[in-house]
N, C-alpha and C positions, 0 to 999 in steps of 0.2 A: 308536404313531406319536408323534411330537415333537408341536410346538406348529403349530394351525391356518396351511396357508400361506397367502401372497395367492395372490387368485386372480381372473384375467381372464377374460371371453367377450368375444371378438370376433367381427364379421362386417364385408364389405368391401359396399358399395355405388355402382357405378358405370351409367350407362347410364341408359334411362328403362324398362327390363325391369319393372323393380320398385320400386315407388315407396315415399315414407317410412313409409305403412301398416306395408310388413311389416319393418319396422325394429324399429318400436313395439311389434310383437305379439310380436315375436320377445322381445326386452328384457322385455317383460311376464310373459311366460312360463317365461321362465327363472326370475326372480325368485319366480315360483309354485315353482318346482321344483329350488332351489336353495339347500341351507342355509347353503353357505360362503357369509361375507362375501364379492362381488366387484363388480369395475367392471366396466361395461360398455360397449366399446368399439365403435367404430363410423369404419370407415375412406371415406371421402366426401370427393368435392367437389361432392357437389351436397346441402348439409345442410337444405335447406328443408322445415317440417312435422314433422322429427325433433322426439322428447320431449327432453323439457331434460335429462331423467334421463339422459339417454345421452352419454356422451362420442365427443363427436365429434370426429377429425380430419380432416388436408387427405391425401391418398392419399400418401406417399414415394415420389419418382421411383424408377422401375423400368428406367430406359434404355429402356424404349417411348411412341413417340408413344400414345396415348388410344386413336385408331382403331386400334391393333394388340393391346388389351389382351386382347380377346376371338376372335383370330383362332390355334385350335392349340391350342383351353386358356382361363383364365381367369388369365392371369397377374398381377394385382391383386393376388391372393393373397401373392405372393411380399412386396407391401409388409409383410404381417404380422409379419416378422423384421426391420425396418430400427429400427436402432439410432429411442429416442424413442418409439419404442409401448408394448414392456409394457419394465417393469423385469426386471431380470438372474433376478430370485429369481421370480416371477410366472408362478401354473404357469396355461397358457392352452389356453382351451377355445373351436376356433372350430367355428363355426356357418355353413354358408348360409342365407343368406335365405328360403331357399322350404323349407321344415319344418317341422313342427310338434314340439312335445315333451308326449311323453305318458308320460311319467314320469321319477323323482327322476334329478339328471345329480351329484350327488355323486361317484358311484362312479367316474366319467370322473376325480375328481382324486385320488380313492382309490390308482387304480391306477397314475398318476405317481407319486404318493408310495410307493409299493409299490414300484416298477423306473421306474426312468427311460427314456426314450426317446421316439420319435414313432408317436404313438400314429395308425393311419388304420383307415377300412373299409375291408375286401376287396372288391370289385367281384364283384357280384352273378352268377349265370351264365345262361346260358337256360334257359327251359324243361324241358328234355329231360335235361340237367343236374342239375336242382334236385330230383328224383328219384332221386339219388343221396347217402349219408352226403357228407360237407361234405367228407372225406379224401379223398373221392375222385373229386373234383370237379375242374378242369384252374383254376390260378390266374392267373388275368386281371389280378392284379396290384391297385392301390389305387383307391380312389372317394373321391373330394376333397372331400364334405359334411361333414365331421365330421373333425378334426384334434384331438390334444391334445399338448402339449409346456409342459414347462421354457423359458420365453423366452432366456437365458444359455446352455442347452447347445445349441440350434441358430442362436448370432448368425451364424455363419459361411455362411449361407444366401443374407441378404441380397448379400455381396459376393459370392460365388460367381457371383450371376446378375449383377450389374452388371457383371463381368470377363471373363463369358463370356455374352452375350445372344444374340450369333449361335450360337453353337456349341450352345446348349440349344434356341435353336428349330429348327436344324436337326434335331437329334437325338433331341429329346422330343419325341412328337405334343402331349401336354398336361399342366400343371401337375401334374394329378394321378400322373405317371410319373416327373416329375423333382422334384418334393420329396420323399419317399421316398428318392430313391437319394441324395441327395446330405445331407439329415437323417442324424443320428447315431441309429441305432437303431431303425430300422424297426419297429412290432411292429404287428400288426394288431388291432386293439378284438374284446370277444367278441362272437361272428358277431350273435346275437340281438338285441343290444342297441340295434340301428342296422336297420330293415326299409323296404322298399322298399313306396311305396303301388300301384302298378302293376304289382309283382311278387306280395305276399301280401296286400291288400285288394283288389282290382279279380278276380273271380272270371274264371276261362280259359273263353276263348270257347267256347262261344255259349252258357254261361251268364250272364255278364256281361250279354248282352242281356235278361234279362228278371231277373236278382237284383242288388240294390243291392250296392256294395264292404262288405263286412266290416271290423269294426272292430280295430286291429291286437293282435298278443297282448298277453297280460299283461304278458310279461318285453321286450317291447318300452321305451326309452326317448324316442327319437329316430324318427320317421316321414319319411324321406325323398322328397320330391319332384324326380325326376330327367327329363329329356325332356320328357314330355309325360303328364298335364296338368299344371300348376301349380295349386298351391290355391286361386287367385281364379277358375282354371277352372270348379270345383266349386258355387258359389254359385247358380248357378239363372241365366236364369226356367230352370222346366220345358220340358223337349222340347229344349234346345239338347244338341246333340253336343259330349262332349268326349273327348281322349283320341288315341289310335293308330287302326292300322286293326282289329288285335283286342284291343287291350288300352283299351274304351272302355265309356262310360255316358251316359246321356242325360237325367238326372236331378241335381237337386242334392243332395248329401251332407249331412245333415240335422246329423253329427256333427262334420263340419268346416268345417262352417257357422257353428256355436255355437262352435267356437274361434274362429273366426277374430272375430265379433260379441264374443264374449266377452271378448276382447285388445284389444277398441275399433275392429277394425279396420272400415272402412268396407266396404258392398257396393257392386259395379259397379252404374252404373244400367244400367236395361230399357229 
C-alpha cells in the first residue's frame, strides 16, 4: 500500500434519542481501536456536553424541515457527503451512535484502500433464515450502521438528494436503500465483522429468559445496536424488562456496562 491515508469517523447526532454521552464513548472508543491517524467528526446542532476532542459541526441543509428527518429513514445521514465535511482524499468511516466497538476497525480502511467503493452491512435475516449458509440466505439489501467510503468518489450523493427529495422519499422506504443505489460501488462489508446484539448475544427464547446475552465473537468488530434495546437499556437497576417481546432480558449486562462506564459514559439514575 502507498503512504498512510487520512482518515475520518463520523457519526450524525440529532434529536434528544441520544444524548452527548454516546457521542463521547463512541469517539473514545474508537480512539482505543484505531491506529490510523483520524479526525473525528460529529455532525449536530445540538453540541452541548460533547468532548472538545470531537469535531463538531452544524448538520448541512438536506432540503428537509428537522421534523421530517426521521420520518422513512434517517435522512441526516445524507448530510455526510455535503461538500465541507471530509475532504476529497479522506477515506470515512461512519458509525451510529448506539454501538459498541469491540475490536481493531483498521481493516474497515484497509479495505477502501484495497477496492474502492461504498462499503455497508447487509441487513440481517430472521431467525429461521439465519440457519441457513449466508449464500443462501434471501438479500434484504443494506443496514445503515456502519458505512465506509472515499469522501471525493461519492460527492455526487449530496446533490442527488437536494435535486430529487421528493422523488427519494417517495421511492425509498429508508436511507439505508437509497444510499447504496445511488453511491458508486456498492459492496457489502464481510458478514462477521459487523453482529447484531439482539440477533447473536441475546440467547432465542425462552432461553433468554433465564441465561444472560453472550458476549459477541471473537472476529466480531462492531456490536450493533438496532430497534430495541439500546445500550443505556442494558445498564440495570436489576429486574427492569428490556428488550422485544422475545428477544428480551431482564438484567443488566455486566459487560456492557463496563463499556459504557469505562468510556466515561454516565449511568441512568434509579
Amino acid at each position: 500500500m502507498n503512504a498512510a491515508p487520512r482518515v475520518a469517523v463520523g457519526c450524525v447526532k440529532w434529536g434528544t434519542r441520544y444524548g452527548a454521552d454516546y457521542v463521547n464513548v463512541l469517539c473514545r472508543a474508537v480512539r482505543d481501536h484505531m491506529r490510523y491517524p483520524h479526525r473525528f467528526v460529529c455532525l449536530t446542532n445540538e453540541p452541548e456536553g460533547i468532548d472538545h476532542g470531537v469535531e463538531v459541526l452544524p448538520v448541512p441543509d438536506i432540503g428537509l424541515p428537522q421534523a421530517e428527518w426521521t420520518k422513512r429513514g434517517c435522512w441526516p445521514k445524507v448530510a455526510l457527503f455535503a461538500p465541507g465535511v471530509f475532504a476529497d482524499d479522506e477515506h470515512v468511516l461512519y458509525l451510529d451512535l448506539d454501538l459498541m466497538i469491540v475490536g481493531g476497525l483498521d481493516p474497515f480502511i484497509d479495505l477502501l484502500r484495497e477496492k474502492p467503493g461504498f462499503y455497508t452491512l447487509r441487513e440481517w435475516n430472521p431467525v429461521f433464515w439465519r440457519a441457513l449458509p449466508l449464500d443462501w440466505r434471501p438479500d434484504r439489501g443494506s443496514q445503515g450502521s456502519v458505512y465506509v467510503w472515499r469522501a471525493g468518489d461519492q460527492r455526487h450523493v449530496y446533490d442527488h438528494f437536494l435535486q430529487n427529495v421528493d422523488y427519494v422519499r417517495a421511492n425509498f422506504w429508508s436511507d439505508r436503500f437509497y444510499l447504496p443505489k445511488v453511491a458508486v460501488g456498492e459492496t457489502y462489508l464481510p458478514y462477521d465483522w459487523c453482529v447484531s446484539f439482539k440477533n447473536v448475544c441475546v440467547r432465542p427464547f425462552p432461553l433468554n429468559a433465564v441465561l444472560p446475552p453472550r458476549r459477541p465473537p471473537p472476529e466480531a468488530k462492531v456490536l450493533v445496536f438496532h430497534g430495541m434495546p439500546r445500550p443505556i437499556d442494558l445498564m440495570g437497576p436489576p429486574g427492569r424488562r428490556w428488550g422485544t417481546k422475545r428477544r428480551f432480558g431482564s438484567e443488566p449486562v455486566p459487560w456492557v456496562r463496563d463499556y459504557w462506564t469505562g468510556y466515561g459514559g454516565t449511568l441512568p439514575a434509579t
